[in-house]
C-alpha positions in Angstrom: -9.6 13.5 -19.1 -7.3 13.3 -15.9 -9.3 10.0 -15.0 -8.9 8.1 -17.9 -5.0 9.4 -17.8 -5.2 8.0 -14.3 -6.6 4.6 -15.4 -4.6 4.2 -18.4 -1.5 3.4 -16.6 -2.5 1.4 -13.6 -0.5 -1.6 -15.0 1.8 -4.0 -14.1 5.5 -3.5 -13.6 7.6 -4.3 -16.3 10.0 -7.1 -14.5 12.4 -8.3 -17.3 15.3 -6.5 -19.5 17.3 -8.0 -21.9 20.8 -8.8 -20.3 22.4 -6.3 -23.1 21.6 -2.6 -23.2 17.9 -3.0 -23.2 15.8 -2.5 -27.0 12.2 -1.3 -26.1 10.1 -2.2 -29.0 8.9 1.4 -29.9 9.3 0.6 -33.7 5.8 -2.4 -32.9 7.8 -4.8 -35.0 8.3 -7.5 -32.0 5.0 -9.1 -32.1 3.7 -12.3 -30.7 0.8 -14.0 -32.5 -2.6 -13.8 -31.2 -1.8 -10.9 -29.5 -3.7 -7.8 -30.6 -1.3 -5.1 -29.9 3.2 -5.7 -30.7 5.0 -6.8 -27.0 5.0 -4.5 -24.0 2.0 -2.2 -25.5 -1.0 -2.0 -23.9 -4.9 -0.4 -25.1 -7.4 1.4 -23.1 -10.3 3.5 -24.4 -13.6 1.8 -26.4 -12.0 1.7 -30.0 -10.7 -0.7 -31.9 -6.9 -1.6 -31.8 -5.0 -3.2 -34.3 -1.3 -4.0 -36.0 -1.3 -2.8 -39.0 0.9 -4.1 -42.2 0.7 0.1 -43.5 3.5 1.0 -41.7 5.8 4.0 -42.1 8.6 2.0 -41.8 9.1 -2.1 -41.2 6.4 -4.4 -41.2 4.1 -3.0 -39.0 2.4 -0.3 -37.5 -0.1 0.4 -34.1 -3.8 1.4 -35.5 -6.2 2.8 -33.6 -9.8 3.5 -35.0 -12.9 5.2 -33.7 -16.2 3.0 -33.1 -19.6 4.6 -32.2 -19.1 4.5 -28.8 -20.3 7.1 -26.4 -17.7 9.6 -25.3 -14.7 7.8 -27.4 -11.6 7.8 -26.7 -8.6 5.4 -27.7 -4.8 5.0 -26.3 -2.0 2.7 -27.2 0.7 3.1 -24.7 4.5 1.7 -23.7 5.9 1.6 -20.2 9.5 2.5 -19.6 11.2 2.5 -16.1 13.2 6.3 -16.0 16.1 4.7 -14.6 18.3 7.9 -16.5 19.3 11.4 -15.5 19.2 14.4 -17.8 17.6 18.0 -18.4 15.2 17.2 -21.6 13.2 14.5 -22.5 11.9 14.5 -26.2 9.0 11.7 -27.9 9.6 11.7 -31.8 7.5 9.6 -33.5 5.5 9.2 -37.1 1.7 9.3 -37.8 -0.8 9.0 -40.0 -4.6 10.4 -39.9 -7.7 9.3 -41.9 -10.8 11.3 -41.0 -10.6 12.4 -37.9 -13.1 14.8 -36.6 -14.7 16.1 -33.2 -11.2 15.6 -31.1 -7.9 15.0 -32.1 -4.6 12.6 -32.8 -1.4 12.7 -31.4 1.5 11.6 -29.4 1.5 11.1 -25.5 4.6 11.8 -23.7 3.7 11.5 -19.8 6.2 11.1 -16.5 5.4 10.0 -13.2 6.7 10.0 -9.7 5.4 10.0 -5.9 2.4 8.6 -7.0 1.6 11.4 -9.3 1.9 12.8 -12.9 4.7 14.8 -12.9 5.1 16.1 -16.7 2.5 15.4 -19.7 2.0 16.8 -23.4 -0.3 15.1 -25.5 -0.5 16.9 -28.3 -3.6 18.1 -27.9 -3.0 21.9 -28.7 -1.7 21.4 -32.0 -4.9 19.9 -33.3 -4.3 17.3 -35.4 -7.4 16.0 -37.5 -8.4 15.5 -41.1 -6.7 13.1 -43.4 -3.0 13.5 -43.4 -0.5 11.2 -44.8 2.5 10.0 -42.4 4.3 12.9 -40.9 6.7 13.2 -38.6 5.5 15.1 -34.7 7.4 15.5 -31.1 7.0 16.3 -28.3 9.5 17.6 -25.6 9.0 18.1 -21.9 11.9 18.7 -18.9 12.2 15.8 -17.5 11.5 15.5 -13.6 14.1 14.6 -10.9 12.0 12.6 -9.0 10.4 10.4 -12.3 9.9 7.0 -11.7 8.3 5.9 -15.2 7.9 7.3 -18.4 5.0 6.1 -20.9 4.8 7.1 -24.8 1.4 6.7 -26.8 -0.2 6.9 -30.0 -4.0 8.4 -28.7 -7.3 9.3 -30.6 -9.7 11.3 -29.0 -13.1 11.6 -31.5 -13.8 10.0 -35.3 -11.6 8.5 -37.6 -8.4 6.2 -37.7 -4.8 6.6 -36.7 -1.8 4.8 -37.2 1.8 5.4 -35.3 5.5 4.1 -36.1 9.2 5.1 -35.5 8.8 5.9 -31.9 11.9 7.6 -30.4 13.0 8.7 -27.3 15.7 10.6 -26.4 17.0 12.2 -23.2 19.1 15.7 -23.9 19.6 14.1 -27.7 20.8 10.4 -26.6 18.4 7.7 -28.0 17.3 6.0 -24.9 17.9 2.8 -26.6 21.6 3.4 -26.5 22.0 4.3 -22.8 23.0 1.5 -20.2 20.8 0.3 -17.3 21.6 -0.5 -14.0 22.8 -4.2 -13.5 20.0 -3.9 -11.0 17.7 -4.4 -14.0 19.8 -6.1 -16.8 21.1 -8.6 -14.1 18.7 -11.9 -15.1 20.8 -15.2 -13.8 18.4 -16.4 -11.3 15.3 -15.4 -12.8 14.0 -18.8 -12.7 15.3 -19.8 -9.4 17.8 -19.5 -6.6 19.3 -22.7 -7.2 19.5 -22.5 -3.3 19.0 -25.8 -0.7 19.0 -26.3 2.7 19.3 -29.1 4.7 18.2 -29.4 8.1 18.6 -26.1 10.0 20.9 -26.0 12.9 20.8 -23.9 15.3 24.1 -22.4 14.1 23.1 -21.8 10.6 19.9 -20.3 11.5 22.4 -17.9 13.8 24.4 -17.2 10.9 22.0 -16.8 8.2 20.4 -14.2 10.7 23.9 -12.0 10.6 24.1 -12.4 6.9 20.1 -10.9 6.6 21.2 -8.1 8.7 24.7 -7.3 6.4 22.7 -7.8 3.4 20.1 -5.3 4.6 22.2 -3.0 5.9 24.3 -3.0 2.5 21.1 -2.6 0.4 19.9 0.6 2.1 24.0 2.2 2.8 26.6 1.4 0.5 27.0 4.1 -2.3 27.1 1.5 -5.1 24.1 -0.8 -4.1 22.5 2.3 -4.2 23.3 3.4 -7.1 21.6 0.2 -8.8 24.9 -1.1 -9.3 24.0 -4.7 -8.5 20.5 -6.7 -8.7 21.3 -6.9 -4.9 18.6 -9.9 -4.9 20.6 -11.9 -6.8 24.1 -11.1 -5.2 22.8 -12.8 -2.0 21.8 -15.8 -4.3 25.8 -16.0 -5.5 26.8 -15.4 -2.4 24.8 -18.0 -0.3 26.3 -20.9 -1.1 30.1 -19.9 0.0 28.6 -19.1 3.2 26.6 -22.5 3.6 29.9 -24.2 2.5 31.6 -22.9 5.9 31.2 -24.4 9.2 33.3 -22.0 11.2 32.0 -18.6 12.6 35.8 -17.2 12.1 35.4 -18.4 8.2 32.0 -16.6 7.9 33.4 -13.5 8.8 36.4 -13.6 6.4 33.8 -14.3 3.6 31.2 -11.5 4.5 34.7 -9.1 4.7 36.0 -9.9 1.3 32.3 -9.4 -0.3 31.7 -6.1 1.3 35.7 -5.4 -0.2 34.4 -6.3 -3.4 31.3 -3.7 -3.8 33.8 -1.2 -5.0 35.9 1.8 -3.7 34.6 3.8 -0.5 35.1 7.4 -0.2 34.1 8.9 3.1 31.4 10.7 3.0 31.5 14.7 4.3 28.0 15.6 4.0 27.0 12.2 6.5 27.4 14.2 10.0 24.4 12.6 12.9 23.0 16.3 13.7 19.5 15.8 12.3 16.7 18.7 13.5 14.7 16.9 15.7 15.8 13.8 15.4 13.3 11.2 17.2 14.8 7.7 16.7 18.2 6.4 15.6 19.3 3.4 14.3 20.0 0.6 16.5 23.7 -0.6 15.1 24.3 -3.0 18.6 24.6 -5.9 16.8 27.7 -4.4 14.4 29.3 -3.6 17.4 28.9 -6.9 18.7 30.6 -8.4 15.7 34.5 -9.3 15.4 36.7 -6.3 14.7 37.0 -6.6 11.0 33.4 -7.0 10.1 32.6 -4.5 12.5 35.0 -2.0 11.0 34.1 -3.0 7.4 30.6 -1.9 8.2 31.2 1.4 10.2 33.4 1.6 6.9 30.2 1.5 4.9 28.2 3.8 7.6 30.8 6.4 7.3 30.5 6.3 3.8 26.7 5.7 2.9 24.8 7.1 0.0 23.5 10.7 0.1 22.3 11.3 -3.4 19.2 8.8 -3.1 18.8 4.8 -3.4 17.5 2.9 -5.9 15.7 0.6 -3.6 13.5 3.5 -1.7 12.8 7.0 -1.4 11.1 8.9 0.4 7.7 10.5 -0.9 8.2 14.0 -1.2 4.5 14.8 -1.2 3.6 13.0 2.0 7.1 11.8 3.9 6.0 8.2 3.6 9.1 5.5 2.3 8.3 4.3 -1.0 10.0 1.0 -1.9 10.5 1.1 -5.7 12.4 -1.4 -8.2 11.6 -4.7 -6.0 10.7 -7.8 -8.1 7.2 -9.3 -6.7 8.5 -12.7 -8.9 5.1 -13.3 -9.8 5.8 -16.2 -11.9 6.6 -18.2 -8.6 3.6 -19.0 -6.7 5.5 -21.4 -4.3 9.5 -19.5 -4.5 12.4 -21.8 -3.6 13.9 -21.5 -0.7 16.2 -18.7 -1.5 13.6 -16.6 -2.6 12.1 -17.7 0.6 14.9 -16.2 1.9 15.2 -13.5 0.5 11.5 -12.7 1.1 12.0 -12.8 4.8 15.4 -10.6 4.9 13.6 -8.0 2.9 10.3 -7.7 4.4 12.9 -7.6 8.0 15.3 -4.6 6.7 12.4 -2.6 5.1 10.2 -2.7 8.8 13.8 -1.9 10.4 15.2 0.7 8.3 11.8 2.5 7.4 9.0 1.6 9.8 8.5 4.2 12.1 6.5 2.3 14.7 9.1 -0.2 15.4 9.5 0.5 18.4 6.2 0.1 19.4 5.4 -3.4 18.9 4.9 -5.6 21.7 7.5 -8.1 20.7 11.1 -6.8 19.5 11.8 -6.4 16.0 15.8 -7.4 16.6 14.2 -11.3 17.0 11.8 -11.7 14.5 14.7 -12.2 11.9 16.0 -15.1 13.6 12.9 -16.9 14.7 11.2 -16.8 11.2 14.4 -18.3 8.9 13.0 -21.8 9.9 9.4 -20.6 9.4 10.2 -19.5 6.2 12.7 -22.2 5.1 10.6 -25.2 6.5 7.6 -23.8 4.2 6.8 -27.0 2.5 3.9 -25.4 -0.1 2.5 -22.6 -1.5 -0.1 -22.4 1.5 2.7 -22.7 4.3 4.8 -20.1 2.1 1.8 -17.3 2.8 0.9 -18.6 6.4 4.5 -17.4 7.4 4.1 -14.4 5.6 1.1 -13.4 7.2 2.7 -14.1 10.6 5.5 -12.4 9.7 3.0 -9.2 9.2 1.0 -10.0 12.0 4.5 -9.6 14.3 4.5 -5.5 13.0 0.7 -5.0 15.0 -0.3 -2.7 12.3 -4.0 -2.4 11.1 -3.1 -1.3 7.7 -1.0 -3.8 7.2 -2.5 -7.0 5.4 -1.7 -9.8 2.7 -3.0 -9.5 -0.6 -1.6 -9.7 -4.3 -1.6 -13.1 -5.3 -2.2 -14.6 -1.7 -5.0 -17.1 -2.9 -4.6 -19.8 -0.9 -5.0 -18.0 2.4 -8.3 -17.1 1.0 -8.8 -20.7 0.7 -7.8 -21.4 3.7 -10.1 -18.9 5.2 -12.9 -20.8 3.8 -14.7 -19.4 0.5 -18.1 -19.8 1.9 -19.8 -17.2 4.1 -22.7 -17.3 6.7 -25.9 -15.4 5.9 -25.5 -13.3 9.4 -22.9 -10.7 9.9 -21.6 -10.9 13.4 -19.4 -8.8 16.1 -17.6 -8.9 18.9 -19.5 -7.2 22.0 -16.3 -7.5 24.8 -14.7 -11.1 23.9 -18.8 -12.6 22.9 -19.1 -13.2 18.8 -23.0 -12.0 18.8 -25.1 -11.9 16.0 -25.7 -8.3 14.8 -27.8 -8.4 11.3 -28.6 -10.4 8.4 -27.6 -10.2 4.8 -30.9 -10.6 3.3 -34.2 -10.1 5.2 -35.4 -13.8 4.3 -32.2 -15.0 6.6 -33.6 -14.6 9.7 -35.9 -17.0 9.1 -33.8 -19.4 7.4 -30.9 -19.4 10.3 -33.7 -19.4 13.2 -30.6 -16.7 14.9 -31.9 -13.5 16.7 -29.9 -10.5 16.7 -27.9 -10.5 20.1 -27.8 -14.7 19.9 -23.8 -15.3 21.0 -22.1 -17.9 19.2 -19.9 -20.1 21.3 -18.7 -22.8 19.3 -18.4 -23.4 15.6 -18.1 -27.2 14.7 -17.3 -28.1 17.9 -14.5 -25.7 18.2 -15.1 -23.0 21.1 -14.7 -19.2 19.7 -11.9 -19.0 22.2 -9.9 -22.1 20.7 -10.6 -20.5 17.5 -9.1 -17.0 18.0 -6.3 -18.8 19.9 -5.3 -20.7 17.1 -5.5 -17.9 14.4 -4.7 -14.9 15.8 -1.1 -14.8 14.5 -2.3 -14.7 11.3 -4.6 -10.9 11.9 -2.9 -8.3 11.5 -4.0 -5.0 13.9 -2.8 -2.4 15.9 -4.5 -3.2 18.9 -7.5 -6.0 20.0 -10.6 -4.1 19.0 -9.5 -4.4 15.9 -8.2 -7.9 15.3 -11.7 -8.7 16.7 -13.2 -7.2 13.7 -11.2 -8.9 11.5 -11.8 -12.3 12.9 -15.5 -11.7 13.2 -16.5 -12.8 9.9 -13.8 -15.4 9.3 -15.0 -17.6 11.9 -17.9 -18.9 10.6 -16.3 -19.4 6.7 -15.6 -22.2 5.5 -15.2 -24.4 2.1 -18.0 -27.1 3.6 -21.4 -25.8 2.0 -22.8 -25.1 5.9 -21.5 -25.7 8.8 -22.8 -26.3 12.6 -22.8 -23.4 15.6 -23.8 -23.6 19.4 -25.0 -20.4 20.6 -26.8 -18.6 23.6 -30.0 -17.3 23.3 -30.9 -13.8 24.8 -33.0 -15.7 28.0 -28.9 -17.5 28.1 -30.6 -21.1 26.3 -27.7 -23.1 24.4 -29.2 -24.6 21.1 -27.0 -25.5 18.3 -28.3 -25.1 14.6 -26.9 -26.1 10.8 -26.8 -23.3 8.9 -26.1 -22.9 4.8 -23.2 -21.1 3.7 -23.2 -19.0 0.4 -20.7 -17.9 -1.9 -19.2 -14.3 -1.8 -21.4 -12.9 -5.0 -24.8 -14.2 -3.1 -24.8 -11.8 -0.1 -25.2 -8.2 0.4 -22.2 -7.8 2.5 -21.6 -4.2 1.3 -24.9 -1.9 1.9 -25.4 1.0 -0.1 -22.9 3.9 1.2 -25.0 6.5 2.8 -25.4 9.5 0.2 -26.9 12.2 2.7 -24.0 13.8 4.3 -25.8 16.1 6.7 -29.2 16.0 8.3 -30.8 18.0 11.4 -32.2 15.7 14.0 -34.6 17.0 17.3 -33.9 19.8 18.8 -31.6 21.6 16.2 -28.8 18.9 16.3 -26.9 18.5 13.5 -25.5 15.1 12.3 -22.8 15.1 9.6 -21.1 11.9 8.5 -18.1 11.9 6.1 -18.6 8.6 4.3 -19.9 9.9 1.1 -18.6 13.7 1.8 -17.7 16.0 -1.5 -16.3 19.4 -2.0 -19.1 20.7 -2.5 -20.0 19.6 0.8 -17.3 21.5 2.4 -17.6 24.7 0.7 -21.6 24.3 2.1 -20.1 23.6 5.5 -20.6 27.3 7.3 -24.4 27.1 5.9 -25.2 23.7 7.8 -23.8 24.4 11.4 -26.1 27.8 11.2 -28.8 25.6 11.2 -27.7 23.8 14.5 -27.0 24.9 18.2 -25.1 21.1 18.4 -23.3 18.9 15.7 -22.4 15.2 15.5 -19.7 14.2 13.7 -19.5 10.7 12.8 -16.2 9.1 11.8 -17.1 5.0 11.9 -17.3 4.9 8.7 -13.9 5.6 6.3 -13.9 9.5 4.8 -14.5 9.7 1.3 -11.9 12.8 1.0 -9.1 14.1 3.5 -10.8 16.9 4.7 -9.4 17.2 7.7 -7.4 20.4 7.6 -10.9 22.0 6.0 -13.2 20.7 8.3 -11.1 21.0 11.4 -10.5 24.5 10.8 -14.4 25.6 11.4 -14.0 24.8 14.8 -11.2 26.9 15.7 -11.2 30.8 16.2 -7.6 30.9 15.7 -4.3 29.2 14.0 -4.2 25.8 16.4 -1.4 22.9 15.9 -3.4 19.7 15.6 -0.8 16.7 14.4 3.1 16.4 14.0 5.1 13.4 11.9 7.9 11.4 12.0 9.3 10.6 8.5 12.9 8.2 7.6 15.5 9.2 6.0 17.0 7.6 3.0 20.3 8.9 3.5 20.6 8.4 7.0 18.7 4.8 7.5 16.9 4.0 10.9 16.6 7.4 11.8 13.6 9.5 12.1 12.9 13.0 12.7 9.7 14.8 14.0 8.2 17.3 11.5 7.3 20.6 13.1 3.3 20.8 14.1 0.8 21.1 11.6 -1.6 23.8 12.1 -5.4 24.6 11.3 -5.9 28.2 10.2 -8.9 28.6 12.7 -12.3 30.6 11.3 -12.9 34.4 12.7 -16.5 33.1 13.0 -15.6 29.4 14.3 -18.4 27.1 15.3 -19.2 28.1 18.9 -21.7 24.8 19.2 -20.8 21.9 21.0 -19.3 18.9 18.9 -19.7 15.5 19.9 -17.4 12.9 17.4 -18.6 9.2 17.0 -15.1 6.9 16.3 -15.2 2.8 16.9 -12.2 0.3 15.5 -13.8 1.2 12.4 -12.2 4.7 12.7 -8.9 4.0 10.7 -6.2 6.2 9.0 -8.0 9.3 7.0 -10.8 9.0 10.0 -8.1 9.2 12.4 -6.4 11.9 11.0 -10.0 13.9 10.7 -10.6 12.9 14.7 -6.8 14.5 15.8 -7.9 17.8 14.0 -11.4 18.0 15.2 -10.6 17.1 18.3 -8.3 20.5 18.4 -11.6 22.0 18.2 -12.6 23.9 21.2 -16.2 22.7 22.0 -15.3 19.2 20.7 -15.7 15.6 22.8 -14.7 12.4 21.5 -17.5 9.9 22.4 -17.3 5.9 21.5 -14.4 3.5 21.8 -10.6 3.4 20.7 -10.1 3.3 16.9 -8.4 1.4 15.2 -4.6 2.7 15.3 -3.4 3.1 11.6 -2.6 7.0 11.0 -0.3 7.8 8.8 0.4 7.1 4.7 0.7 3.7 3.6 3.9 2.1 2.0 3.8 -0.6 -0.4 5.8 -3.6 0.0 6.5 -6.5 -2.7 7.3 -10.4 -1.9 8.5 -12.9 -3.8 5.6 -14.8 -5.0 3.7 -12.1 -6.2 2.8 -11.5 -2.2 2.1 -7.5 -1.4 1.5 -5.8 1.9 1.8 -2.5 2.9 2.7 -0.3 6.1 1.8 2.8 7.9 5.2 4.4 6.6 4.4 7.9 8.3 4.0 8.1 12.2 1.6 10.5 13.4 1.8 12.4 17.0 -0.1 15.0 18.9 1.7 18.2 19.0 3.0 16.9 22.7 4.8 14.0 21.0 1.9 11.5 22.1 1.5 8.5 20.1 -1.4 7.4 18.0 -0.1 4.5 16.2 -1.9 1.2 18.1 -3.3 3.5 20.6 -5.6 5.2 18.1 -8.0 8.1 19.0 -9.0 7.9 23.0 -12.7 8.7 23.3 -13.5 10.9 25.7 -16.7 9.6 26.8 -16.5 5.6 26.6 -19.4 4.0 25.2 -19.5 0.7 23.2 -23.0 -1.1 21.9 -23.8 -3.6 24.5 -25.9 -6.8 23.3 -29.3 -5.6 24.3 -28.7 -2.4 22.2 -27.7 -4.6 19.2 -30.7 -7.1 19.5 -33.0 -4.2 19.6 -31.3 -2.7 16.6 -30.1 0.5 18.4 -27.5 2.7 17.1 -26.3 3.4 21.2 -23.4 6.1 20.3 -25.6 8.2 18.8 -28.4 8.0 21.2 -25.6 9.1 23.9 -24.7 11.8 21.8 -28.1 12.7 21.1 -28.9 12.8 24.8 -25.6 15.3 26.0 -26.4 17.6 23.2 -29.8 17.7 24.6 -29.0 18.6 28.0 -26.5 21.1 27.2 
């Protein structure tokens, strides 16, 4: 049951609230014709779901009835945001039961935060079945400090029919319908635009629209009422904008960005606010408020002095992993192509979330403190939709972080990109795009390409030209693996073939036409490799996590008896985090492995190291030796495994650097239904050395070559085949 649970709510955010106290339409009277279920509910499950006219009360009713289906199952369910505070939250609701056998009818109440379900009763151990006319059920749970959403739900689970009405919430015995909302949500003015124009940028606007990005971000994430959800902070920058575009002067700016901050409300200095943070490892760089002229400057210490301490309504940090969660941010779907405010505003948030929360800042090869001002024109001078996600992308690229990436509703990029794919799959050996296989056997032929051909031009276009021109647009943590990335991308396009030059292995140019194919016609994606360990000559043992289960792990002591030598290989992407597990068979005692660095929500900008993270160590640890395969395909979970095996005491890390992306990943939203996402936990040795870009340092240095790849070698594990055998 806890997966269909899982899937049932993997839905949408509910964006828009009435501008009154908000009436969620628990009673399914609100319905919109041709819709099966009344508005805001959704179905999941194989039965059949209906409004009824037999309703307890009203008009109408939510009817859900069985069907033959195998293993049936049926839930109609209601999203609310739990913007609200109390001790108790109670479900009440009415239903009626015809038949029901072999499972059960009831109410769902379920809460969730940090990713997770953090409170659920469905009624299931009361047991209702048989025929019963409407009667009136609740359920009660305590409700969590850390919930995020709450969903109610009518649910059959075997035979028979259901029908539910009257749903009520309450929280400590106030109808949920009755309490107020945060202006954050019920503030709707510019929900179909910013009404904002610019004309041509000046170097002095683009200067002063970069100060106001920085205020408005540093208000967003410090003053005690924005954080509060006191104001759809989104919008205030939209009624704000055009006094400050009005202005020519600097000193008149200032005055204006004063008397807004004045307006937030009443700040009371906070006591609990002192800097003396255990083990503190970055701070906050304020330089540009002291730069600023007195009375701004002081209005914003002001702030500072007085920030939020009991949470934000804009982030929190994930009390499961330490990673910054950015929570109650409109994507603005509806807009493909946002105005230029939202424009705007897309830049200065994506900008104060990476300074505020990102943990890597300072490792990126260009400073963060200039991105803000030398993307307003990028993003302002976006004349379509395409443009819009271009500077996005760039925008992401700036962060060099491999698990960062543009997705959502970032079609036209994919467009761009060329929705056609070669037949061959190719990679970068060094800075040469080779060929290195085929998506179907009957390819080679067709193409007339050898494995370890190198591809120098594509349409005319030299590869070099090519990555020149698109590299901003890649994001990665270091070059390996915006290599990868590119690889494919190269040879797309939306012609139905296209022409390449290429080197043969004897170093003979010949240039060929070859037929492109849509997505759904190749095999990119091979079957995943189901047999986790094997024993290869001489009583090595290879083990690779791609397809690893618990079961697996528990069988773990009973493989490396069978071996005098064990390869571990980590290129391709765990299928569990078993890294504490696994690393802890390779150590004969209690060994610190990893260390983090996690924000602070009160404190913004700053960012404290955790203390080590241990592996418990085996009496009867692995005394073998342990050879790990990693490449650029090594990322994040595999990179987390490699730091804790490579605590092990017989272990060598053999293959090239990986790709650079420890660490949880953080969400981000964009206006125009754009999403990316960050490595929102930094991850260090226990000496405080990096991983983030630099990734996992082999040992032993070895990289397939282009002879190895045109004979169809696998050259890592023939090296670590041939130490193992020596030793």
């Amino acid at each position: 049951m806890k997966k269909i649970f899982v899937l049932l709510f993997l839905m949408s955010s509910l964006n828009c609230f009435a501008q009154q106290v908000e009436k969620f339409n628990l009673g399914f009277e609100h319905h919109k014709e041709g819709n099966t279920l009344s508005d805001g509910w959704v179905k999941w499950g194989d039965y059949i779901f209906s409004i009824d006219s037999m309703a307890f009360s009203g008009m109408k009713s939510g009817k859900i009835a069985s069907t033959d289906a195998e293993n049936p199952f049926g839930y109609i369910a209601y999203r609310i945001p739990a913007h609200y505070s109390g001790d108790t939250i109670k479900l009440e609701g009415y239903m009626k039961v015809k038949d029901v056998e072999n499972g059960f009818a009831g109410l769902m109440l379920r809460i969730d935060g940090n990713g997770n379900t953090l409170a659920l009763d469905n009624m299931q151990n009361q047991q209702v079945m048989g025929t019963k006319d409407w009667q009136k059920y609740s359920v009660s749970l305590a409700y969590p400090e850390d919930a995020e959403y709450m969903y109610v739900a009518g649910i059959l689970v075997g035979k028979g029919e259901a029908w539910f009405d009257g749903f009520e919430v309450t929280i400590d015995g106030n109808d949920i319908q009755t309490l107020e909302l945060p202006r954050a949500i019920t503030d709707h003015e510019f929900d179909n635009g910013s009404l904002i124009e610019f004309g041509e940028l000046t170097s002095d606007q683009i200067e002063s629209l970069d100060l106001l990005g920085r205020v408005w971000g540093f208000l967003k994430y410090h003053h005690p009422q924005i954080a509060k959800g006191n104001y759809n902070w989104d919008y205030e920058l939209f009624r704000f904008l055009p006094k400050y575009l009005e202005v020519n002067s600097a000193n008149e700016k200032t005055r204006l960005l004063v008397d807004w901050i004045d307006t937030l409300g009443n700040l009371d200095e906070c006591a609990t606010c002192g800097d003396s943070v255990k083990n503190k490892f970055i701070s906050p760089d304020f330089k540009w408020i002291e730069k600023q002229p007195e009375d701004l400057k002081n209005a914003l210490l002001a702030v500072y002095a007085s920030r939020g301490q009991e949470g934000n309504f804009f982030v929190k940090i994930n009390s499961n992993n330490g990673r910054p969660d950015f929570k109650n941010e409109n994507a603005y779907s509806a807009m493909a192509y946002p105005d230029q405010g939202f424009r705007l505003l897309s830049l200065f948030r994506y900008w104060n979330m990476i300074n505020y929360f990102f943990p890597s800042k300072y490792l990126m090869d260009k400073e963060w403190d200039h991105a803000l001002e030398e993307f307003i024109p990028v993003f302002l001078n976006a004349e379509n939709e395409l443009e819009y996600e271009l500077a996005a992308l760039e925008m992401i690229e700036y962060i060099q972080d491999s698990h960062a990436f543009l997705g959502g509703a970032a079609d036209k990029i994919y467009q761009w990109k060329g929705q056609k794919f070669p037949p061959v799959k190719v990679d970068f050996v060094g800075s040469k795009l080779v060929v290195s296989g085929y998506y179907h056997a009957g390819f080679k032929e067709k193409t007339g390409l050898q494995l370890g051909d190198m591809i120098t031009e594509v349409n005319g276009e030299s590869i070099e030209q090519l990555i020149k021109n698109r590299s901003s647009y890649y994001p990665a943590s270091n070059l390996p693996v915006k290599y990868k990335s590119m690889s494919m991308d190269l040879l797309r396009s939306n012609s139905s073939e296209i022409s390449i030059t290429y080197l043969t292995k004897d170093l003979k140019e010949q240039t060929e036409t070859i037929e492109l194919y849509a997505y759904e016609n190749l095999d990119m994606y091979p079957e995943r490799n189901l047999e986790t360990f094997k024993v290869l000559k001489d009583s090595i043992g290879y083990f690779t996590v791609e397809n690893i289960k618990e079961e697996d792990i528990s069988q773990f002591k009973n493989y490396l008896k069978e071996t005098r030598g064990l390869i571990i290989d980590l290129r391709k992407y765990p299928a569990l985090n078993v890294a504490s597990k696994l690393g802890s068979y390779f150590v004969s005692s209690s060994t610190p492995f990893v260390k983090f660095s996690i924000g602070m929500v009160e404190n913004p900008g700053v960012f404290y190291l955790t203390d080590d993270i241990t592996l418990s160590g085996e009496s009867g640890a692995y005394k073998g030796k342990v050879i790990v395969l990693v490449n650029e395909m090594t990322q994040s979970r595999g990179e987390y495994l490699a730091l804790a095996l490579r605590a092990g005491e017989n272990t060598t890390i053999l293959g090239s650097t990986t790709a650079g992306a420890d660490g949880e990943v953080s969400a981000i939203l964009l206006p125009g239904g754009l999403m990316t996402q960050i490595s929102g936990v930094g991850i260090y040795y226990p000496d405080g050395g990096e991983t983030q870009r630099i990734g996992i340092v082999p040992d032993i240095v070895v990289t397939p070559t282009i002879e190895g790849i045109s004979e169809q070698r696998d050259e890592l594990l023939e090296k670590a085949i041939e130490l193992l055998a020596k030793d």
